[in-house]
N, C-alpha and C positions, 0 to 999 in steps of 0.2 A: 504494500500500500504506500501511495505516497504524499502527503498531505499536502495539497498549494497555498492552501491558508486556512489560518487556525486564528478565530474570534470567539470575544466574551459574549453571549448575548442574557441578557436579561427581562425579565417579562415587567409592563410597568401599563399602568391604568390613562397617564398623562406622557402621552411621549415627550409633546415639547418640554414638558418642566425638566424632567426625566435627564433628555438628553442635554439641554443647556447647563443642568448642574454639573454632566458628568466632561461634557465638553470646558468647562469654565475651568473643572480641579484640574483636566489633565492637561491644559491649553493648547484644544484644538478647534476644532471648526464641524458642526453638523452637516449631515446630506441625512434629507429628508425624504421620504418614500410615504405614503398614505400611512400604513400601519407596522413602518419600520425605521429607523433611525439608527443612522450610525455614524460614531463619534471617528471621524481623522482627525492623526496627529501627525504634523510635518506630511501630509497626503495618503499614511496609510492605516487602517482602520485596526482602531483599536480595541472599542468597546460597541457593541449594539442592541438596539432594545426593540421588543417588536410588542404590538399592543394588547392588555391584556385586562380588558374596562374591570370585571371582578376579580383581578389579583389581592388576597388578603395577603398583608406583609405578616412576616416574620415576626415575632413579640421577641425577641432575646433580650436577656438572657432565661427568662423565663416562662415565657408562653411557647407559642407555636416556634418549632426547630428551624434554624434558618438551612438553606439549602446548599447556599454556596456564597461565598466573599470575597473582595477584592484588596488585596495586601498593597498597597502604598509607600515605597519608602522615600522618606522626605530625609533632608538636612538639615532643615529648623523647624522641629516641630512646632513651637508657639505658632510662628506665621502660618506653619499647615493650618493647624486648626483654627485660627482667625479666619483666612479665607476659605475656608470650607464651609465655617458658620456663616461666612458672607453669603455665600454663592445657596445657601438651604440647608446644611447637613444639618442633623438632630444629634450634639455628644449623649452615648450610652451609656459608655463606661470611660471614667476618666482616670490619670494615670499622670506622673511626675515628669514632665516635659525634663527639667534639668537631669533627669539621669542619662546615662550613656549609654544605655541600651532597654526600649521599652516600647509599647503600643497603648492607643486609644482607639477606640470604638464606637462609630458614628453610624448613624442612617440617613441615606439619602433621602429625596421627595418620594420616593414610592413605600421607602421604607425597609431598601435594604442593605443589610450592615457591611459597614469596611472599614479594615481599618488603616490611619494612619503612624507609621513603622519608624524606628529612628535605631544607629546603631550596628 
């Protein structure tokens, strides 16, 4: 088997919100389809979302199981997480930005969890 491309897709109820937060974290640019969306970065596709109007998010850490998530690793965390909350994300689970090695845990507009990695 040989794979030509390999993409995230994600199911979400709001495309456009959807895709705008996830294009703003990763600084890229949307292409829009009716009931698909997918985030380019530097022209090539990195994350996608296709529509999915009764999607029930993930409750974590303690409700319904999340299914899968997306690892982020940044170099300043404070600023991740400032513009992350800019751009929509909900923090979950919070965690000591000044260590040297650590994560936080946020949900986007659909509601589902990722996190921001440092370390």
């Amino acid at each position: 088997m040989r794979i030509t491309r390999q993409i995230t897709v994600l199911d979400a109820p709001d495309l456009p919100a959807e895709s705008r937060f996830w294009a703003g974290l990763l600084g890229g640019t949307v292409a829009a389809e009716d009931d698909w969306h997918t985030v380019l970065v530097d022209g090539s596709p990195r994350i996608a979302f296709q529509l999915a109007p009764d999607l029930v998010p993930p409750d974590w850490p303690d409700g319904a199981p999340q299914q899968a998530h997306v690892d982020l690793y940044v170099d300043d965390p404070a600023a991740a997480h400032d513009e992350a909350l800019a751009l929509g994300a909900r923090l979950l689970q919070a965690a000591d930005t000044s260590t040297p090695r650590g994560f936080q845990v946020y949900a986007d507009p659909a509601g589902h969890p990722f996190c921001l990695c440092w370390g």
